[in-house]
mmCIF file of the C-alpha atoms, coordinates in Angstrom:
data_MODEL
# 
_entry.id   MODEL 
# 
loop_
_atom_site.group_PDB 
_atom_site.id 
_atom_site.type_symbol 
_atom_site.label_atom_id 
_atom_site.label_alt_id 
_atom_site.label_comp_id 
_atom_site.label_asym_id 
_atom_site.label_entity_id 
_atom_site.label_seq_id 
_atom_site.pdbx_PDB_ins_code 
_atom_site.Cartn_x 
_atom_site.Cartn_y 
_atom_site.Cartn_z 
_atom_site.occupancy 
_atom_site.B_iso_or_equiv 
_atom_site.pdbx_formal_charge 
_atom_site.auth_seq_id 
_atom_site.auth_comp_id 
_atom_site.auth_asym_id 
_atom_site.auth_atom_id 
_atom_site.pdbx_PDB_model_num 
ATOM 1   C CA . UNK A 1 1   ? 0.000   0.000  0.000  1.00 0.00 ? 1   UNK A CA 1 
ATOM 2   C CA . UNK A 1 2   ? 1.537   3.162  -0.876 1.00 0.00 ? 2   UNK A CA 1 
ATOM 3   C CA . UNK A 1 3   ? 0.655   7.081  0.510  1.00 0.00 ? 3   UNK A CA 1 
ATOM 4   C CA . UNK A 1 4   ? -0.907  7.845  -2.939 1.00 0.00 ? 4   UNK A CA 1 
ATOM 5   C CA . UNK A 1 5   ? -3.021  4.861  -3.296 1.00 0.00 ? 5   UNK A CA 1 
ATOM 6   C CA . UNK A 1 6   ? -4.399  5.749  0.054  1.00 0.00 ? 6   UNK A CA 1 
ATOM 7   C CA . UNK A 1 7   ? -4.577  9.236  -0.988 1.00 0.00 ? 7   UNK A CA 1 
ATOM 8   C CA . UNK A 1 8   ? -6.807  7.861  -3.941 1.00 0.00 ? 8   UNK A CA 1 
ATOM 9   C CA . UNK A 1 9   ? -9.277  6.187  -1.200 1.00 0.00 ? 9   UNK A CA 1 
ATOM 10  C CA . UNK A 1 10  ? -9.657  8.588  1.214  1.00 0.00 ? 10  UNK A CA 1 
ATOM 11  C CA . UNK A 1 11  ? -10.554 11.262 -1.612 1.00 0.00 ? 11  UNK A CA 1 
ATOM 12  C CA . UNK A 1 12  ? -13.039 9.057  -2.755 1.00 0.00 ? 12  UNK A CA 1 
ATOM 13  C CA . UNK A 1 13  ? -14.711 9.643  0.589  1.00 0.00 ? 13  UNK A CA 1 
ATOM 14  C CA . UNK A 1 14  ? -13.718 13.373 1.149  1.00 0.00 ? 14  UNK A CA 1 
ATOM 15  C CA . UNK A 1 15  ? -15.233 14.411 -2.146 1.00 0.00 ? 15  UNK A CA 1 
ATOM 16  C CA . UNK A 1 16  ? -18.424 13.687 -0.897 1.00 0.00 ? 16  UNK A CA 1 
ATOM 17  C CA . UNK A 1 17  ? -18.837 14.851 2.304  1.00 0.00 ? 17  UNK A CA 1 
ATOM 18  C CA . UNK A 1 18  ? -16.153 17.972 1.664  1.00 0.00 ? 18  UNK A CA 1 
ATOM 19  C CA . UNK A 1 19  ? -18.284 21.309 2.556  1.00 0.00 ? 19  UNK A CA 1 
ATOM 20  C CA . UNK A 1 20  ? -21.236 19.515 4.302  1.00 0.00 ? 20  UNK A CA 1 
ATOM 21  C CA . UNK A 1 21  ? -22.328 20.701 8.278  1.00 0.00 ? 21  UNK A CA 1 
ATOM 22  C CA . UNK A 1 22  ? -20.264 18.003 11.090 1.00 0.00 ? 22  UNK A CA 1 
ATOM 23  C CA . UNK A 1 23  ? -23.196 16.198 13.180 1.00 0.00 ? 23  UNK A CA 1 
ATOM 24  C CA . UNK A 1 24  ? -25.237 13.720 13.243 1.00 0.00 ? 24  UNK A CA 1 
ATOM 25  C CA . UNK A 1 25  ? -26.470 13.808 9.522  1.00 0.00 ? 25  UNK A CA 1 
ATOM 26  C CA . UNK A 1 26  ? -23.531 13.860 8.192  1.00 0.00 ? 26  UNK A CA 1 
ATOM 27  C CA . UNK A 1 27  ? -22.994 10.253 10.732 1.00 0.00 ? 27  UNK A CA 1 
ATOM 28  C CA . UNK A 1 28  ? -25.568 8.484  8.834  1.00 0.00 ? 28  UNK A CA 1 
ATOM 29  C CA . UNK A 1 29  ? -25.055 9.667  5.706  1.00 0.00 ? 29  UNK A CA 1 
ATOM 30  C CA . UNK A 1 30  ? -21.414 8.354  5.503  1.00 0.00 ? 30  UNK A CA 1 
ATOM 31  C CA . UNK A 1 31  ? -22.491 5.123  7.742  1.00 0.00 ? 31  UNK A CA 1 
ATOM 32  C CA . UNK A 1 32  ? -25.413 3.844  4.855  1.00 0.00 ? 32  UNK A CA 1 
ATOM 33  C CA . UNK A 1 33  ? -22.898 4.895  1.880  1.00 0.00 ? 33  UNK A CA 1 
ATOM 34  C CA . UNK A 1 34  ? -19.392 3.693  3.059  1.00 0.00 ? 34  UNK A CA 1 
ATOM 35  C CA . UNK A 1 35  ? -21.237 1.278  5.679  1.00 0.00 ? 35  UNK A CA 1 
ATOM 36  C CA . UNK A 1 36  ? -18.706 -1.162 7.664  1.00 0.00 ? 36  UNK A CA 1 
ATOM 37  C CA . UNK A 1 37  ? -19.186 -4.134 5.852  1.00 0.00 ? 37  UNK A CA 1 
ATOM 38  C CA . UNK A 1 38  ? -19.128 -2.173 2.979  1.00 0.00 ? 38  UNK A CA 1 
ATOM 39  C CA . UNK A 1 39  ? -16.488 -2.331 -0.362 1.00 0.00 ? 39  UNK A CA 1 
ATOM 40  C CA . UNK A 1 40  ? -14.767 1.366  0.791  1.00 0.00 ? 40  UNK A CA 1 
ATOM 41  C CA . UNK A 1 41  ? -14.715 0.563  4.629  1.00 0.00 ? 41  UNK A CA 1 
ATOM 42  C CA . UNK A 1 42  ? -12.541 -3.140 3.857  1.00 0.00 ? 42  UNK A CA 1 
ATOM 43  C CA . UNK A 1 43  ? -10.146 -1.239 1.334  1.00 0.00 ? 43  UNK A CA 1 
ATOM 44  C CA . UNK A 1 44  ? -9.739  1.087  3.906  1.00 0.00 ? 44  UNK A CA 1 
ATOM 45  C CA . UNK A 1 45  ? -9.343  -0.564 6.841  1.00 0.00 ? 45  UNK A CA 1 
ATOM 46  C CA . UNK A 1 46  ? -7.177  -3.471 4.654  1.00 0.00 ? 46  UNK A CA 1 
ATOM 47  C CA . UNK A 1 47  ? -4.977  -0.261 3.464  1.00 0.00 ? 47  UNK A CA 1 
ATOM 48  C CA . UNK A 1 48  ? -4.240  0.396  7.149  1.00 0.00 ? 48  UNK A CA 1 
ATOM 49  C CA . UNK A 1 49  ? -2.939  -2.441 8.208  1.00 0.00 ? 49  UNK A CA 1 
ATOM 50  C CA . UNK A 1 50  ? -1.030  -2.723 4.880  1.00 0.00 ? 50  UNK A CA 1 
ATOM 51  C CA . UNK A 1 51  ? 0.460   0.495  5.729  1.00 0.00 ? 51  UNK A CA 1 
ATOM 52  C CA . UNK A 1 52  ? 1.114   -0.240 9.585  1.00 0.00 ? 52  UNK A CA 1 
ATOM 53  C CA . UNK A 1 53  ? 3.089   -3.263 8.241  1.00 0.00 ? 53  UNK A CA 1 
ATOM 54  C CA . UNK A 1 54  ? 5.023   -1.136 5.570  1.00 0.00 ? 54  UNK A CA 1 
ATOM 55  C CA . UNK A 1 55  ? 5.975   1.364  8.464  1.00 0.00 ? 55  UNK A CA 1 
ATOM 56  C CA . UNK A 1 56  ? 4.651   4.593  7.008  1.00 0.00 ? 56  UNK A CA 1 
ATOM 57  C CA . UNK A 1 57  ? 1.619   4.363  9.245  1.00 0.00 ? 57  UNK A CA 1 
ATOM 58  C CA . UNK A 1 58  ? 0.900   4.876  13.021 1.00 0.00 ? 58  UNK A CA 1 
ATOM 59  C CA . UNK A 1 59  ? 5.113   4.945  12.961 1.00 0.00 ? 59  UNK A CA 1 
ATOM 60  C CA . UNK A 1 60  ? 5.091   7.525  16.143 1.00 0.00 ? 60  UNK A CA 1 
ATOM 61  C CA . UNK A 1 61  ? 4.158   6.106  19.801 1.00 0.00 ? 61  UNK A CA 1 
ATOM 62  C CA . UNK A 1 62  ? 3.258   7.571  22.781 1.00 0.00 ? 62  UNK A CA 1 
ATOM 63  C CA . UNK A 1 63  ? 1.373   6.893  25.774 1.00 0.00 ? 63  UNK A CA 1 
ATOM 64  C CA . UNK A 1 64  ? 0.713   3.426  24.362 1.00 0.00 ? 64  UNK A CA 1 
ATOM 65  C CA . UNK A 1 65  ? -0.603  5.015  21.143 1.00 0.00 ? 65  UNK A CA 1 
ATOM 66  C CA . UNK A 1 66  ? 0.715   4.923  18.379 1.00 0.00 ? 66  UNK A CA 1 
ATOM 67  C CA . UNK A 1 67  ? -0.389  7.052  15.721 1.00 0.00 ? 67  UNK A CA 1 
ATOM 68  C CA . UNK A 1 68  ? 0.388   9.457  12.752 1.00 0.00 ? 68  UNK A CA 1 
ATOM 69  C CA . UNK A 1 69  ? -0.491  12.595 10.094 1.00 0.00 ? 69  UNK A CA 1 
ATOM 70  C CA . UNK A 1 70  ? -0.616  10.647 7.021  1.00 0.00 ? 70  UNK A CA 1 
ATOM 71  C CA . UNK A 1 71  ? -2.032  13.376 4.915  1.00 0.00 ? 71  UNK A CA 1 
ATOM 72  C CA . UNK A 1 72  ? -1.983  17.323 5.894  1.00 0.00 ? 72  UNK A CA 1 
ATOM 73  C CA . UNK A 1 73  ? -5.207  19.315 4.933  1.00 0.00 ? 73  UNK A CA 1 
ATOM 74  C CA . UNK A 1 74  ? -5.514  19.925 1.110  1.00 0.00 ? 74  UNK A CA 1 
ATOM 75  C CA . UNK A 1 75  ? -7.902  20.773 -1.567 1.00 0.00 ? 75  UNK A CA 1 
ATOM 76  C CA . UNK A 1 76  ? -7.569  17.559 -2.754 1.00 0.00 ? 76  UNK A CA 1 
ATOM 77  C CA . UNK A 1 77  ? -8.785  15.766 0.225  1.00 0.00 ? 77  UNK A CA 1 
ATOM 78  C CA . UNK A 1 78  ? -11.468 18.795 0.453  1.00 0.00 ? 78  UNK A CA 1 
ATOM 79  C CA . UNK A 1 79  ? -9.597  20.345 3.295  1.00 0.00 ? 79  UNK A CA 1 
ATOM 80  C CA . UNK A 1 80  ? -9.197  17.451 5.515  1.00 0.00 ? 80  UNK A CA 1 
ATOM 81  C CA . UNK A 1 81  ? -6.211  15.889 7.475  1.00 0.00 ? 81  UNK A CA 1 
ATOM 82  C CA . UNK A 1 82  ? -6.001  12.320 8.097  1.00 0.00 ? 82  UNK A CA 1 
ATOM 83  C CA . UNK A 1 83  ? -4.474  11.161 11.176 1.00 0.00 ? 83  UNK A CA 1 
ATOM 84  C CA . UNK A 1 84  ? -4.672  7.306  11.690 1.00 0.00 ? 84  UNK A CA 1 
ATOM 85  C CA . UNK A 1 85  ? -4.470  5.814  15.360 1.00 0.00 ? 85  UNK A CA 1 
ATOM 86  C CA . UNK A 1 86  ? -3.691  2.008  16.818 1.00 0.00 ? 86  UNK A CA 1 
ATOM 87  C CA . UNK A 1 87  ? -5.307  1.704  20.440 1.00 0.00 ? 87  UNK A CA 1 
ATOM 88  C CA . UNK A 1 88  ? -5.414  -1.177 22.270 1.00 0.00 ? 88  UNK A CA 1 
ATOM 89  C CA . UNK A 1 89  ? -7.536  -0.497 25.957 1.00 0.00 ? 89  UNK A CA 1 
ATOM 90  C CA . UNK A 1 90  ? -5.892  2.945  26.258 1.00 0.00 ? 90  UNK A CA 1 
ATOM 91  C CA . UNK A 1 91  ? -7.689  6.386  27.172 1.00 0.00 ? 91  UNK A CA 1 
ATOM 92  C CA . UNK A 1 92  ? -6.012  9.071  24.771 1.00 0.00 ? 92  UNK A CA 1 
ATOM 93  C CA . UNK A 1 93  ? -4.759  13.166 25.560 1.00 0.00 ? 93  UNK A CA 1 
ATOM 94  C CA . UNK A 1 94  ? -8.132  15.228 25.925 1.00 0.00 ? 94  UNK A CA 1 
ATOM 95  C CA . UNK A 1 95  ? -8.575  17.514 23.034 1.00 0.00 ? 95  UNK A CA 1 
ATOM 96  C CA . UNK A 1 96  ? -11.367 19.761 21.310 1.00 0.00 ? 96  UNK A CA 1 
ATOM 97  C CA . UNK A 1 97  ? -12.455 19.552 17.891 1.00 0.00 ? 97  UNK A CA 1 
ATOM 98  C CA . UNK A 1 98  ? -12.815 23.539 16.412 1.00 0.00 ? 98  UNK A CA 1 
ATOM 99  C CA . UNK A 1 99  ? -13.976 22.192 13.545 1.00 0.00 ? 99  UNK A CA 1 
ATOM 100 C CA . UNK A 1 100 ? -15.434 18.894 14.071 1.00 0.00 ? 100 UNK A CA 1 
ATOM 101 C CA . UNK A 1 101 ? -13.872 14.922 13.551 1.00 0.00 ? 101 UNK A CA 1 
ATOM 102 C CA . UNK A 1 102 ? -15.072 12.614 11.474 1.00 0.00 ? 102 UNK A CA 1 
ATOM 103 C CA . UNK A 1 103 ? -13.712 8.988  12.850 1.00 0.00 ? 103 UNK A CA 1 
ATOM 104 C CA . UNK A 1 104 ? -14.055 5.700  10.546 1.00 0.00 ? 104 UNK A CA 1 
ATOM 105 C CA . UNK A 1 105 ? -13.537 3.061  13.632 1.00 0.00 ? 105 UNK A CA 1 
ATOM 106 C CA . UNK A 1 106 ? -11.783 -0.405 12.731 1.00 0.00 ? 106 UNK A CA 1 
ATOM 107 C CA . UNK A 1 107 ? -12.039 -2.375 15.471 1.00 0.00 ? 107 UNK A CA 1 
ATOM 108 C CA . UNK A 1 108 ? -8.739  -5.414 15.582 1.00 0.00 ? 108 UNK A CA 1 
ATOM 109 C CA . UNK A 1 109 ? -10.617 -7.260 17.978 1.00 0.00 ? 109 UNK A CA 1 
ATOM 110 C CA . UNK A 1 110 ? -14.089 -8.329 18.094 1.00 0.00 ? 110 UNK A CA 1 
ATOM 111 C CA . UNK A 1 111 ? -15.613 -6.450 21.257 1.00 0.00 ? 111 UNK A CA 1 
ATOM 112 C CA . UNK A 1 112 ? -13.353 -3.193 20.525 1.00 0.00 ? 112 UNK A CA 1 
ATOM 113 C CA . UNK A 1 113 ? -15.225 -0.152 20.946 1.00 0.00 ? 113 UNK A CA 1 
ATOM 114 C CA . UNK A 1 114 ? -14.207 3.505  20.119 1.00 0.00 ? 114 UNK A CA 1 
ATOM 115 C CA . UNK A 1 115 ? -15.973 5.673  22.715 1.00 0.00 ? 115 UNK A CA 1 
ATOM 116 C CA . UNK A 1 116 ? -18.183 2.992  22.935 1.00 0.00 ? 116 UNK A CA 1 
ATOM 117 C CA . UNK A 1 117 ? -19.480 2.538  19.353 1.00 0.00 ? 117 UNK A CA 1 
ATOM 118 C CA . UNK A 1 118 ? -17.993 -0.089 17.639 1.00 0.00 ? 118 UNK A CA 1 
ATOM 119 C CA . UNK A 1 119 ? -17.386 -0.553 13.192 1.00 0.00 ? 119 UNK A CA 1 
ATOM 120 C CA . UNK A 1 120 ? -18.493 2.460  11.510 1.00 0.00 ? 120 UNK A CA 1 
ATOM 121 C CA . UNK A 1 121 ? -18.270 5.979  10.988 1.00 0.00 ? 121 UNK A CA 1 
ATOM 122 C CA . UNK A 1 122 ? -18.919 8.726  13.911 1.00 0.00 ? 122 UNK A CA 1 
ATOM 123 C CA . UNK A 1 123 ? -18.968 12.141 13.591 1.00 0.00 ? 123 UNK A CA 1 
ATOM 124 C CA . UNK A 1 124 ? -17.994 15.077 16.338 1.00 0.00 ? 124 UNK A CA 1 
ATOM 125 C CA . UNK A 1 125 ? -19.685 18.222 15.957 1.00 0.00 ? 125 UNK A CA 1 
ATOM 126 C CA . UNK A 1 126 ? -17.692 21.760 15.626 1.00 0.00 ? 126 UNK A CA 1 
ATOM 127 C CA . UNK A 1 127 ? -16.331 23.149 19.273 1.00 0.00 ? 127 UNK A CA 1 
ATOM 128 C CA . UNK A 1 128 ? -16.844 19.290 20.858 1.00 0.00 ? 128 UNK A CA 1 
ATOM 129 C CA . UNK A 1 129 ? -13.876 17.640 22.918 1.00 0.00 ? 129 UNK A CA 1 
ATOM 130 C CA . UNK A 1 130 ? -13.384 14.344 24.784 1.00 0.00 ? 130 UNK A CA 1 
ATOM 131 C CA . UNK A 1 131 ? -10.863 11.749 25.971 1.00 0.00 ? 131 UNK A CA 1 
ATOM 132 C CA . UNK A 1 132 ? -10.474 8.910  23.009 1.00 0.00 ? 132 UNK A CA 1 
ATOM 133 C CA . UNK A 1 133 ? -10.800 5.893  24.806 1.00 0.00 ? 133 UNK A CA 1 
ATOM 134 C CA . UNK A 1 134 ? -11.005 2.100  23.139 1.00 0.00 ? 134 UNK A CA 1 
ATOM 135 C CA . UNK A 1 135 ? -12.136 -0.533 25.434 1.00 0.00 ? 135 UNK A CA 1 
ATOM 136 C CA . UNK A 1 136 ? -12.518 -4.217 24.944 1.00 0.00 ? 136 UNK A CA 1 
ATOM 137 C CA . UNK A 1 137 ? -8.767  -4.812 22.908 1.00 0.00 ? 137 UNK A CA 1 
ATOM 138 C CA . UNK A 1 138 ? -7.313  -3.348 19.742 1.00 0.00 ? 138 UNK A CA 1 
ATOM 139 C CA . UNK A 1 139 ? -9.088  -0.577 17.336 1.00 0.00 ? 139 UNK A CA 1 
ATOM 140 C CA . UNK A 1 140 ? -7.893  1.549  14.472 1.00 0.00 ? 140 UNK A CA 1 
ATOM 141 C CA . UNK A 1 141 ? -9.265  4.486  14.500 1.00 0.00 ? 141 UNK A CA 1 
ATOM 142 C CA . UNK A 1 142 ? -9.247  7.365  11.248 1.00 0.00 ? 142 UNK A CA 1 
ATOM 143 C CA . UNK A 1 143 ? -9.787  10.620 12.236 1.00 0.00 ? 143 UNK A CA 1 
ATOM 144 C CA . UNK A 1 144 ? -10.492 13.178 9.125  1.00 0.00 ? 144 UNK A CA 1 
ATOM 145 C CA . UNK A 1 145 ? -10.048 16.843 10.422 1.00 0.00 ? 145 UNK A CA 1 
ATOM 146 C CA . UNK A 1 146 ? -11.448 19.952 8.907  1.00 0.00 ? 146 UNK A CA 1 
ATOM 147 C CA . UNK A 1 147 ? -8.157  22.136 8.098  1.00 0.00 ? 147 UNK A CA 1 
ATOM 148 C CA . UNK A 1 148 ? -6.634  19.848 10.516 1.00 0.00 ? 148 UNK A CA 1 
ATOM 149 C CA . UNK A 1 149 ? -7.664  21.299 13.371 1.00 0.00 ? 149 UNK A CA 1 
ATOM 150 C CA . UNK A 1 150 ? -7.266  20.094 16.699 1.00 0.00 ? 150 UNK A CA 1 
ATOM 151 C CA . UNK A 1 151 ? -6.561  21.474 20.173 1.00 0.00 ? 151 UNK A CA 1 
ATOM 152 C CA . UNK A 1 152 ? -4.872  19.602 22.843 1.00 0.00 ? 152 UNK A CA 1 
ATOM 153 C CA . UNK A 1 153 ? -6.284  21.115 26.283 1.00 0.00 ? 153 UNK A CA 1 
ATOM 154 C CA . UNK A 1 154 ? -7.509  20.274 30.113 1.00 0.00 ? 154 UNK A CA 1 
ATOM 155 C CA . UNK A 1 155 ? -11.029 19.073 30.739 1.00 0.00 ? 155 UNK A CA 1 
# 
């Protein structure tokens, strides 16, 4: 898996939802047309691991997390960053979302939930903040950020 073939699948996804309001239309919009078991959400999640094994993905760690900027905002990926993430029963740094996160959840393990949702898409609205936390094992998780933003603070 190379950085421009996964370039080539995220865009697929970005083009469609670039410019649209963050909340909980947008959710199930993206979770009936890119649903989990769905021909987008395998190449995806397949291209992850592909690229976790190549080491050009998820190649930082800290706190138990390891994780990674694979593509900075862009028109091309209508304005988006993609960050990728490989938890495993770990409670990540609180931040706040100024514009929103989109998060395509790929759980490793069966019973692996992303704040408590398991395979799918989930969507954070603009000015929202939280803890990322995966219980029950191992979970990839995609985050696609509006310009990129994101703001590390205190609850």
């Amino acid at each position: 898996m190379s950085p421009e073939r996964f370039r080539e699948l995220i865009t697929h996804i970005t083009g469609r939802i670039a410019g649209k309001p963050l909340g909980p239309q947008l959710e199930a919009e993206l979770n009936q047309s890119f649903p989990a078991a769905g021909p987008e959400y395998v190449a995806i999640f397949e291209a992850c691991r592909a690229a976790i094994a190549a080491g050009w993905m998820c190649a930082r760690e800290a706190g138990g997390i390891r994780y990674g900027r694979v593509i900075k905002p862009e028109p091309g990926t209508g304005g988006f960053s993609v960050d990728v993430v490989d938890m495993d029963a770990v409670e990540g740094p609180y931040h706040r979302h100024p514009n929103g996160e989109i998060d395509l959840i790929m759980p490793l393990t069966e019973h692996a939930r992303f704040d408590g949702r398991g395979a799918g898409w989930m969507v954070y609205a603009p000015g929202s903040a939280h803890s990322p936390t995966v219980n029950g094992g191992r979970a990839l998780v995609l985050y696609l950020l509006p310009a990129g933003a994101i703001e590390f603070t205190k609850p």
